[in-house]
C-alpha positions in Angstrom: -21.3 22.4 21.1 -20.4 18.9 22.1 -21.9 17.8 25.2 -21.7 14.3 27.0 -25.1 13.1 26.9 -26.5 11.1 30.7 -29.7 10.8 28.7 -27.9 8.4 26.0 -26.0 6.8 27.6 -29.1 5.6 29.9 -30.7 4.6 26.9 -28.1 2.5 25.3 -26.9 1.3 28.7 -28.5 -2.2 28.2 -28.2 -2.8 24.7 -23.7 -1.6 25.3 -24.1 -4.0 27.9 -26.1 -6.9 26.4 -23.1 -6.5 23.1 -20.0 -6.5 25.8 -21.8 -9.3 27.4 -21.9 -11.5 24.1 -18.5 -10.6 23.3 -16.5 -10.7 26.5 -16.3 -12.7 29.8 -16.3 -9.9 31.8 -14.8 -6.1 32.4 -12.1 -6.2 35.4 -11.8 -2.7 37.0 -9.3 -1.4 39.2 -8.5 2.2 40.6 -11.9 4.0 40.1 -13.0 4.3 43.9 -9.4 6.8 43.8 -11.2 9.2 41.4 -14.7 9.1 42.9 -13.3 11.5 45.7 -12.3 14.4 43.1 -15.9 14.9 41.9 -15.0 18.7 42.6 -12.1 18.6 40.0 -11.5 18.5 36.6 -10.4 15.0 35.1 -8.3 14.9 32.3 -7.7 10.6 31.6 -4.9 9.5 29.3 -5.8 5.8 28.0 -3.6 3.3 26.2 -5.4 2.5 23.1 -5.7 -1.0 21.5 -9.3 -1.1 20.2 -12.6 0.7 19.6 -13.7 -1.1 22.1 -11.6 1.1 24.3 -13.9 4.4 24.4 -17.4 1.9 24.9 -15.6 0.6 28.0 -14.1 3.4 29.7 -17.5 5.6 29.4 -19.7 2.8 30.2 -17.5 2.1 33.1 -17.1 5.7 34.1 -21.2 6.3 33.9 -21.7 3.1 35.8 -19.5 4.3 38.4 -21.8 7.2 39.3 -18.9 9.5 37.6 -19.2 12.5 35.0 -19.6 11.4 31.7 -16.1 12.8 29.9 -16.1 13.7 26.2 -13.9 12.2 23.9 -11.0 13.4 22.0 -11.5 11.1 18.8 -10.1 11.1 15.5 -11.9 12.1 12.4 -11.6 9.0 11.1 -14.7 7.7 12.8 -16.9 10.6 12.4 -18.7 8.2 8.8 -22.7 8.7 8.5 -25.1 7.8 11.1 -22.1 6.3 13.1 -20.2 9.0 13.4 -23.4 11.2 14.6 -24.1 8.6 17.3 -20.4 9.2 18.6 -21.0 12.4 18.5 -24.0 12.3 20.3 -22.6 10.5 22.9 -19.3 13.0 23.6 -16.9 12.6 21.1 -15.2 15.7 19.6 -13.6 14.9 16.7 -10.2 16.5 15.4 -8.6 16.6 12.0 -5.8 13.5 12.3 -4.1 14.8 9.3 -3.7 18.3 10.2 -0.6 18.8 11.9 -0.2 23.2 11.4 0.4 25.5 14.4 -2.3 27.1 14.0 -4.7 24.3 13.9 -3.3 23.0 17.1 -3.4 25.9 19.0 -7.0 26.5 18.1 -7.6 22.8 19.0 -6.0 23.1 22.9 -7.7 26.6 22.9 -11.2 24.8 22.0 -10.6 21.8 24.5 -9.2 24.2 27.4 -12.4 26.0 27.1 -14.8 22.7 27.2 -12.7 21.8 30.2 -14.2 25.3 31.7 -17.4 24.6 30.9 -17.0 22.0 33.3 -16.4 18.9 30.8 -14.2 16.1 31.8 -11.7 15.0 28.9 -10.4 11.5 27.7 -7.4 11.7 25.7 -5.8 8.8 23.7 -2.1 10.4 23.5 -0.9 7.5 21.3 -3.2 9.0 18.6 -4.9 5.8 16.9 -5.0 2.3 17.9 -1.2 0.2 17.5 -1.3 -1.5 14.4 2.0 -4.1 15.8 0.1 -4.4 19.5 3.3 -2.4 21.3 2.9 0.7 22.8 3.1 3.8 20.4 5.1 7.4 21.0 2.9 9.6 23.0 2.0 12.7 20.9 2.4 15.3 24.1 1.0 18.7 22.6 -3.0 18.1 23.4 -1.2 17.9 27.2 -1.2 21.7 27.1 -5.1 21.7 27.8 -4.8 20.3 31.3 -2.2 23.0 31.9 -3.6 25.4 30.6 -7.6 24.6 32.7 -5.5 24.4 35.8 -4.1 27.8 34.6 -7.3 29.9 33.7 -9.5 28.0 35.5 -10.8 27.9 39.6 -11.4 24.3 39.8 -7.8 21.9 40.4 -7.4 19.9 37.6 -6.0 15.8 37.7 -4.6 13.8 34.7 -5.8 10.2 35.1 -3.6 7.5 33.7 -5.6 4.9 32.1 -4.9 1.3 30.7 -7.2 -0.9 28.9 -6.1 -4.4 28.5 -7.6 -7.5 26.8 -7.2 -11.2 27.1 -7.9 -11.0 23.3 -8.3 -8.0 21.2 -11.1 -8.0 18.7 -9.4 -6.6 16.1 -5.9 -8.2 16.2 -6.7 -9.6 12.3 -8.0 -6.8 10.8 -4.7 -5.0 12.2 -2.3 -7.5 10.5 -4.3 -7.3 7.4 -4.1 -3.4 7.7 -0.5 -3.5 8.5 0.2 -6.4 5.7 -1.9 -4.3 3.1 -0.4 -1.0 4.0 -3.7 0.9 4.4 -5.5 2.7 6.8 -9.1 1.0 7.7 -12.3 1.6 6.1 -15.8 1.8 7.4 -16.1 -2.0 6.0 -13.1 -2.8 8.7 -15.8 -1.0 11.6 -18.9 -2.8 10.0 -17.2 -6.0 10.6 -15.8 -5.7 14.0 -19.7 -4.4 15.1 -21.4 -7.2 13.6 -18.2 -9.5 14.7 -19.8 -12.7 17.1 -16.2 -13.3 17.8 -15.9 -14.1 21.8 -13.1 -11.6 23.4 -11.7 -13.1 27.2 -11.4 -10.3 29.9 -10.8 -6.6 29.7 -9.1 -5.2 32.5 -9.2 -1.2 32.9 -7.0 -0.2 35.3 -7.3 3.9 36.9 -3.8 4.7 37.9 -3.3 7.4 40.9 -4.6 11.1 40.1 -1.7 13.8 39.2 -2.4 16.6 40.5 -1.4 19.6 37.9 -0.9 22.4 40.3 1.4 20.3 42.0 3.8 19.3 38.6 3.7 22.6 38.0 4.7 23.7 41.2 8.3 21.5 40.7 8.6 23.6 37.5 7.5 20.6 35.0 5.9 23.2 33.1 5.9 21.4 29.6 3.2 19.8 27.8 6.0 17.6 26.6 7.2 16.5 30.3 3.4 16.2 31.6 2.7 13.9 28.6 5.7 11.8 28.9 5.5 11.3 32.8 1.5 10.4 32.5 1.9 8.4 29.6 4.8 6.2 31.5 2.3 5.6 34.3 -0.6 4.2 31.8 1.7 2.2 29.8 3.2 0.5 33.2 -0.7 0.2 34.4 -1.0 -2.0 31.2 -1.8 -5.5 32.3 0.1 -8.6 31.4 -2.5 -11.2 30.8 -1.9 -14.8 30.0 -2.5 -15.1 26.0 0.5 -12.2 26.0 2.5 -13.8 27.9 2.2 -17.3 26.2 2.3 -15.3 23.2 5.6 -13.7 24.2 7.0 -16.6 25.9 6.3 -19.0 22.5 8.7 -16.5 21.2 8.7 -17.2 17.6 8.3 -20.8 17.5 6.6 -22.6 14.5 6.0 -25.8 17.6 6.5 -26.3 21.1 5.6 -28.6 24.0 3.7 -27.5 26.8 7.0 -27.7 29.0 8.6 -25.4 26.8 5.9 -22.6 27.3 5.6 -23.5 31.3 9.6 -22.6 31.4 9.6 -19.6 29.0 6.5 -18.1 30.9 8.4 -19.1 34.3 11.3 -17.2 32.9 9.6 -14.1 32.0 7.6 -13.7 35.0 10.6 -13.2 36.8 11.1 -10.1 34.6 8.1 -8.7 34.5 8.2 -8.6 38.6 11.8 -7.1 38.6 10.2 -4.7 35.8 7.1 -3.8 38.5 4.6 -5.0 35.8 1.2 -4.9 36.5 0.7 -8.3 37.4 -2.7 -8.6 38.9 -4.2 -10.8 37.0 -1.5 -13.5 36.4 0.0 -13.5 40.4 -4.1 -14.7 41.3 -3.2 -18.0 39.1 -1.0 -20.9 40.0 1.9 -21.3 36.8 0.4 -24.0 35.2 -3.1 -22.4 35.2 -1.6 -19.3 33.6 -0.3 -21.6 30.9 -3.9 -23.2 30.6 -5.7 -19.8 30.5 -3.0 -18.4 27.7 -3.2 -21.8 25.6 -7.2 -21.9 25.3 -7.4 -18.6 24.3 -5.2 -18.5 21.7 -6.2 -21.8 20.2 -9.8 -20.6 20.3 -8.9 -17.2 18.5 -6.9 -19.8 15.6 -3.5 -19.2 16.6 -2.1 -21.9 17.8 -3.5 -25.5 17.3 -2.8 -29.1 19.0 -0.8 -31.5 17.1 0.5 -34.6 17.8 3.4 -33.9 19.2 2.5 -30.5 20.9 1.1 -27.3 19.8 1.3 -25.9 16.3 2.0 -22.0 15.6 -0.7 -20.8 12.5 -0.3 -17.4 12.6 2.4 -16.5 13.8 1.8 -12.7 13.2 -0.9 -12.4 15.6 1.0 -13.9 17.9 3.5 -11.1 17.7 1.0 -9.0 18.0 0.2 -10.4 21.6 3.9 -10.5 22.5 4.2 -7.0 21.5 1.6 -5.8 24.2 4.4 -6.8 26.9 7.5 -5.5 25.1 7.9 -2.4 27.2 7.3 -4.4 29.8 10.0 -7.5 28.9 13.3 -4.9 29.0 16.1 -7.0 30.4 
């Protein structure tokens, strides 16, 4: 049986952190001191999921915070070689991505109700696979039967924990648009490059939205997997942080050029949505407009996007830059 291994995790911890280190400016949390004071629960988290990066983070963060280390729900996919036995060592249960029978699913909530039992936290990307366009993906709402189901059979409450984890820049936002341009699905030469990648990343920002409790939803006869995926995965998608290469990203809006007081008025503009939207705008609201603009340039003409031309800033690839804007489009609704 999987189990989530303290030992590992110990051992790696430098060498995860010396790798995040090289590849990011830092890792911006928010929310976890909310989920330290349910250590007598079970923890079911439901993450947005943009990169592979995502699952280092979260459990890193998560055994740094003194907290149970979860397994993780990952696909297939992943499980290639010496790899895929490191993942597995380290808590991650992989499940058949192509098999969509009845019978295979119910087996699979059966299997994961039971780990949750044992006494195993769970971390759950509902989206099922990173977003290929950068926009939040249709939540896949059945694996939500095996909090229901733990709070059901078992004696300890159980919490769903909304979880979003957001990037300045996403390592992988090329190979994406090469996947997406190539129509294929990536191979273990696509994971080989990101690992060896020296490519430097910005922030990330995980943000730990407020506990649900599941004996309460089910006590207002939400009784669904369906509704309890849905609501949850509303909650991590609005927790998803709008940093400032998205919004300069969105706010260039599909320009081949553009001056810098273009960009200042079309973020200016889109601020104003994101606040009536109630986006999660912690990280932009601690920067004055024109360092927001700053921030969002340099990081995108870093990464190759954008460039600086004579007479104002060039767009090189403007399908990357999509990619960016997409993170906010649920966010962006007029």
């Amino acid at each position: 049986m999987v189990e989530s291994n303290v030992e590992l995790y110990g051992a790696l911890d430098g060498l995860v952190k010396k790798r995040l280190d090289r590849r990011f400016e830092g890792i911006v949390i928010s929310g976890l001191d909310s989920i330290k004071t349910l250590e007598n629960a079970s923890l079911f988290y439901a993450s947005t999921h943009k990169s592979h990066v995502d699952y280092v983070v979260i459990g890193r963060v998560i055994y740094q915070g003194g907290l149970r280390i979860p397994l993780f729900i990952a696909g297939d996919n992943l499980d290639i070689g010496a790899f895929g036995k490191l993942l597995n060592s380290a808590g991650a249960v992989f499940i058949k991505r192509k098999d969509f029978s009845t019978a295979y699913l119910m087996e699979l909530c059966a299997s994961l109700t039971k780990k949750m039992l044992d006494g195993h936290d769970l971390v759950l990307f509902p989206e099922a696979g990173r977003s290929y366009s950068g926009g939040i993906m249709p939540t896949r709402p059945l694996l939500f039967r095996v909090p229901i189901q733990a709070q059901r059979q078992g004696k300890k409450p159980v919490y769903v924990v909304p979880v979003a984890v957001s990037y300045d820049l996403v390592l992988e936002d090329f190979e994406l648009s090469d996947l997406t341009r190539e129509c294929r699905k990536e191979e273990w030469k696509d994971l080989r490059k990101l690992i060896i990648s020296r490519e430097k990343g910005g922030n990330i920002y995980i943000d730990f939205g407020e506990p649900i409790s599941i004996e309460k939803f089910l006590r207002q006869g939400k009784q669904t997997a369906h509704s309890l995926g849905i609501y949850v995965f509303k909650q991590a998608a609005r927790l998803y942080r709008v940093t400032a290469p998205a919004l300069s990203a969105a706010s260039i809006n599909g320009s081949s050029e553009f001056s810098i007081r273009e960009l200042t008025s079309e973020v200016r503009r889109n601020l104003r949505i994101l606040e009536r939207n109630n986006a999660n705008l912690k990280t932009v609201n601690s920067m004055p407009l024109t360092e927001i603009v700053r921030r969002g340039l340099t990081l995108l003409e870093r990464r190759g996007l954008i460039s600086n031309g004579a007479n104002g800033y060039l767009v090189g690839r403007p399908d990357i830059l999509k990619y960016y804007a997409n993170t906010l489009e649920h966010l962006l609704v007029k």
